[in-house]
N, C-alpha and C positions, 0 to 999 in steps of 0.2 A: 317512644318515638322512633323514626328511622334511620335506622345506623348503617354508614358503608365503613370496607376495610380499606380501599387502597388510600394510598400514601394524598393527603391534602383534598382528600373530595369532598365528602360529603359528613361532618362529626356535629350531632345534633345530640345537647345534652336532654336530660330530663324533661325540662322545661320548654323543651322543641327551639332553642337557639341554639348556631353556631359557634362553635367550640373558636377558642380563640388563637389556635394555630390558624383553622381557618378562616376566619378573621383578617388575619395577618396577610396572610397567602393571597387572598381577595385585595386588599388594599394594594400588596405589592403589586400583584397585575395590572390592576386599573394604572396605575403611579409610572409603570414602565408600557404599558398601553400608549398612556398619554405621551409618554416622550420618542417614543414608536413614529407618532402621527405625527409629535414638531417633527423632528429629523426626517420625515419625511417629506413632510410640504415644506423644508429645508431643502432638500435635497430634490426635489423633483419641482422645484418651482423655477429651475431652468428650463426644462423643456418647458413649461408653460408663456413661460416672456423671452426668453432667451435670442428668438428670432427680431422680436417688436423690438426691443434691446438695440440690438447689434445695426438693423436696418434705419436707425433713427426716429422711428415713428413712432415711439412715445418714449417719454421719457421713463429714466428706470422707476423712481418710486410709483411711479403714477400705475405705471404695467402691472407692479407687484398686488397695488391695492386692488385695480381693477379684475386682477386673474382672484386674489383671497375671496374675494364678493361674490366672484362669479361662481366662484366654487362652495361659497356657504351657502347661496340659492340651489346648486345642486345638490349638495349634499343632503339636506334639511328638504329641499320638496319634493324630491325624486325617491323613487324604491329605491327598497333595499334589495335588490334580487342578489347583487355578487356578495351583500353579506352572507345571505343564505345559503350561497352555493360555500364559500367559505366556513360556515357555522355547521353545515348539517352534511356537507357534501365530501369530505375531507376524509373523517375521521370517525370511525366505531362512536358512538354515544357513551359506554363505557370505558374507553382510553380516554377521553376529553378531562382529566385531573389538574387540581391547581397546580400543582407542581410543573405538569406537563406546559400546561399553560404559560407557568413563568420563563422557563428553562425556555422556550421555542420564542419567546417577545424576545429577552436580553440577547438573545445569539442575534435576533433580525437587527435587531437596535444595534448592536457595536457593533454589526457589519454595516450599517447604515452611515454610522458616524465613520465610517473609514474610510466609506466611498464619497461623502461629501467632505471629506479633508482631502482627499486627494483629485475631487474635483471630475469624477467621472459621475454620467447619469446612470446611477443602480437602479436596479429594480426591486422594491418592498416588497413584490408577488413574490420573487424567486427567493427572497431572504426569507419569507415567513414561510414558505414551503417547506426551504430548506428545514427551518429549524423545529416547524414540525414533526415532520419527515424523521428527523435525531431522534428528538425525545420521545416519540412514541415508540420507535422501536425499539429503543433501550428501555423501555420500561411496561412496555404491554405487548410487546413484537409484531412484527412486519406485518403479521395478521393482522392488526387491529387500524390501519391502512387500509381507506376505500379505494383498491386500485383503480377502479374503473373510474372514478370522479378523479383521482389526480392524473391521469389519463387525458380526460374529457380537459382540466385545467392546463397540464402541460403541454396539449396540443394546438391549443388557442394560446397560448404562453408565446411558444416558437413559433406559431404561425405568422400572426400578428406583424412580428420587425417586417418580415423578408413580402407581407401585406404592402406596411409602410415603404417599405424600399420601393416596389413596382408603383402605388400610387403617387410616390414625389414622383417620379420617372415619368410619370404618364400626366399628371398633373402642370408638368413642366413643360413637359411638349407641346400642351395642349394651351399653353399661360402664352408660349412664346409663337402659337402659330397665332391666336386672337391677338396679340399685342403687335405684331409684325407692320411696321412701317408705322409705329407710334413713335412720336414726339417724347423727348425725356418726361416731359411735363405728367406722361403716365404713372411715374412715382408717386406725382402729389394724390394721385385717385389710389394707389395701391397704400400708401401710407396713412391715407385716411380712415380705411374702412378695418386696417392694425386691429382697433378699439375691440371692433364687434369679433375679430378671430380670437383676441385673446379670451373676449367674453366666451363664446362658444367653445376654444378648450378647458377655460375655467371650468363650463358647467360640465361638459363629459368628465373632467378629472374627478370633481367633488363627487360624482356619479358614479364612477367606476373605482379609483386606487383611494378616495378616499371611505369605501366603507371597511377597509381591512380592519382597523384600530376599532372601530364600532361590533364586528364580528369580534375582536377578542375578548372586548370586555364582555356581551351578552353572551359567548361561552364562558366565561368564568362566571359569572353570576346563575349560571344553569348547574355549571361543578359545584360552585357553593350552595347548592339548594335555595337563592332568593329569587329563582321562578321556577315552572314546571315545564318551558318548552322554550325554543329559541324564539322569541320576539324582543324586538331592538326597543329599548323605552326611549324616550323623549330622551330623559337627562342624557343618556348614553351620547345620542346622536349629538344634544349640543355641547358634549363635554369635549366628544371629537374634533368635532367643526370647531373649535373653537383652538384644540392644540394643533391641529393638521394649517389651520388658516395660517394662524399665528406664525409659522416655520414658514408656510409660502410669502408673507408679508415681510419678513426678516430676509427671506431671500439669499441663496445657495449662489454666491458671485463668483467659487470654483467653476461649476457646471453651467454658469451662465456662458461665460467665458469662453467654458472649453463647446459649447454646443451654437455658442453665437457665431466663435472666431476661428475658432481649431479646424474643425471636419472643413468648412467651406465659408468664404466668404459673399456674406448673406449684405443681398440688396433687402429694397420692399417687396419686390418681386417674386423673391424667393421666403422670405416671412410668410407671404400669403399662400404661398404653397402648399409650405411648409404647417401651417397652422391648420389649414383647409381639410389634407389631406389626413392629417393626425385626429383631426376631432371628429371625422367624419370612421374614422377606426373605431375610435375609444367610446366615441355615442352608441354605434351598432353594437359594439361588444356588452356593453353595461344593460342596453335593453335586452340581449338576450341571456344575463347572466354571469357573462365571461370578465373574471376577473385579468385585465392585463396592464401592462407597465405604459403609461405614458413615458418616460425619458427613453424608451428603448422605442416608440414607434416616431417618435418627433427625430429623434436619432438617425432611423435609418429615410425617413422619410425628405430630413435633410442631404442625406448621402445620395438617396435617389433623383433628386431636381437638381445636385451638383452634377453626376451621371449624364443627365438629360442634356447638359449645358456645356459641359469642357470635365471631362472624365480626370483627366488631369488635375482640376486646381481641386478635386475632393482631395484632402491630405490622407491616405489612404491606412498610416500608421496609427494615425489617431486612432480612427475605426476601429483596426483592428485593437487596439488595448479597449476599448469599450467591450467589443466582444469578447476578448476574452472576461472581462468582469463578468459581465452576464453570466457566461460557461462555468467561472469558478464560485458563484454567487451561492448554487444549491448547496455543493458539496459542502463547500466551506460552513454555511449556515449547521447545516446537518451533524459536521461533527462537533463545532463549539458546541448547539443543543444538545448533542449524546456528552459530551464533558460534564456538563453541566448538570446532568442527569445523575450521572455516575457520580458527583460529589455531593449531590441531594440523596439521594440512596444514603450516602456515607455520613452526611451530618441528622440524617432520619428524617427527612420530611416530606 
């Protein structure tokens, strides 16, 4: 039967099953996969409610359940286009090893967990790049990097915020020229229609940052030899949807906080902006492929309807320590995965 050498890929006994390192190696990824996706519908299920939150218009549990749902119909009925670009777009066919696989999940993951303890919106794009980004090229070198697709990814990556910023900006202007000479009573109609913005980021999110976790497991399942090409199974997607929902339903009340209360103080007015202008990003991006971070376009997209309003009351410090997470998110990922690498080397696997 067919045998590879590098370190965790491919070890097919006699019998044409997998060897029980890789075995192991596969369980572990799926296992740290899964905890990828809570911590991240952890951690990015501020920007999804975060506004409705803060502005009163629904209440917290009710937002969380309503954004997890909205996002398990995305996830489950919509393509998969940003897993593919994710699974096949990235990374040499022959660098894509378990090892590598592991080493690049645990580096996103404890950068995950760091950012939702300390209560900033990270982004899972920039984490899992990073740590791709590591472990390949400590272990199969910079070569085996699809430049031109991380290229193609990190230029929708950065684009995207400074999108969101000009859209709240312009969204705001345009909220406060048609609202002009309304009665307060306008809140109870902007408060209302809350439901349907969260449903509508629910569904871009499940759409777009939820297929990352779903792309790492059908790449390990392609390095373990139990398929012959990247297609996402069923179980995969609902093993996802269901650790990603789970984390948005449990709810990231750091980053709620700091996205509700911090940057700007958010009417309904500004919720609807804010939600409007976010979803109408992350929908475009996910139909054409483009994996990008919801908590980083809801982010700036807040910053940009505060701009619009009273430049002033955006707390302008905050922002900036968001940005810098962003900025430090790649590198960081990048070296924890080449650490990581470097000690797998060293214990042989």
């Amino acid at each position: 039967m067919q045998t590879f050498t590098p370190r965790g890929r491919i070890a097919y006994s006699q019998k044409g099953r997998i060897d029980a390192l890789t075995q192991t190696l596969l369980v572990a990824i799926i296992a740290t996969t899964l905890c990828f996706a809570f911590i991240s519908g952890l951690n990015d299920s501020g920007s999804l409610v975060a506004t409705a939150i803060s502005s009163r218009a629904l209440a917290p549990r009710v937002a969380l359940l309503v954004a997890a749902a909205a996002g398990f119909v995305g996830f489950i009925l919509f393509g998969t286009a940003v897993a593919a670009t994710i699974g096949t777009g990235l990374v040499q066919a022959q660098a894509i090893t378990l090892d590598v696989l592991l080493s690049a999940t645990v580096s996103a993951t404890l950068w995950l967990i760091a950012a939702a303890y300390l209560g900033l919106p990270s982004s899972s794009t920039h984490a899992l790049l990073g740590g791709l980004i590591g472990a390949v090229t400590v272990t199969h070198g910079v070569h085996s990097l699809l430049i031109l697709g991380f290229a193609r990814v990190l230029l929708v990556l950065f684009i995207a915020p400074f999108i969101g910023l000009v859209m709240g900006h312009l969204f705001m202007r345009l909220a406060i020229y048609v609202t002009r000479g309304a009665s307060p009573s306008i809140n109870r109609f902007f408060k209302r229609i809350q439901v349907f913005n969260v449903i509508a980021l629910g569904l871009s999110y499940g759409t777009n940052d939820g297929q990352k976790g779903i792309a790492l497991m059908t790449m390990a399942l392609v390095a373990a030899g139990a398929q012959s090409s990247f297609q996402v199974p069923l179980w995969v997607k609902l093993l996802g949807a269901v650790a990603l929902l789970s984390g948005i339903s449990t709810g990231g009340w750091r980053t709620i906080r700091t996205l509700g209360r911090r940057i700007y103080k958010v009417r309904p007015i500004h919720a609807f902006v804010a939600q409007t202008s976010s979803a109408t990003i992350v929908l475009t991006a996910a139909a054409l492929g483009g994996p990008v971070s919801t908590p980083q376009i809801v982010s700036t997209s807040i910053m940009g309807l505060g701009s619009a309003e009273r430049m002033s009351g955006v707390r302008w410090e905050i922002a900036g320590q968001i940005v810098m997470a962003w900025l430090l998110t790649i590198p960081i990922s990048a070296l924890v995965a080449a650490g990581l690498q470097f000690l797998a080397a060293h214990i042989g696997l």
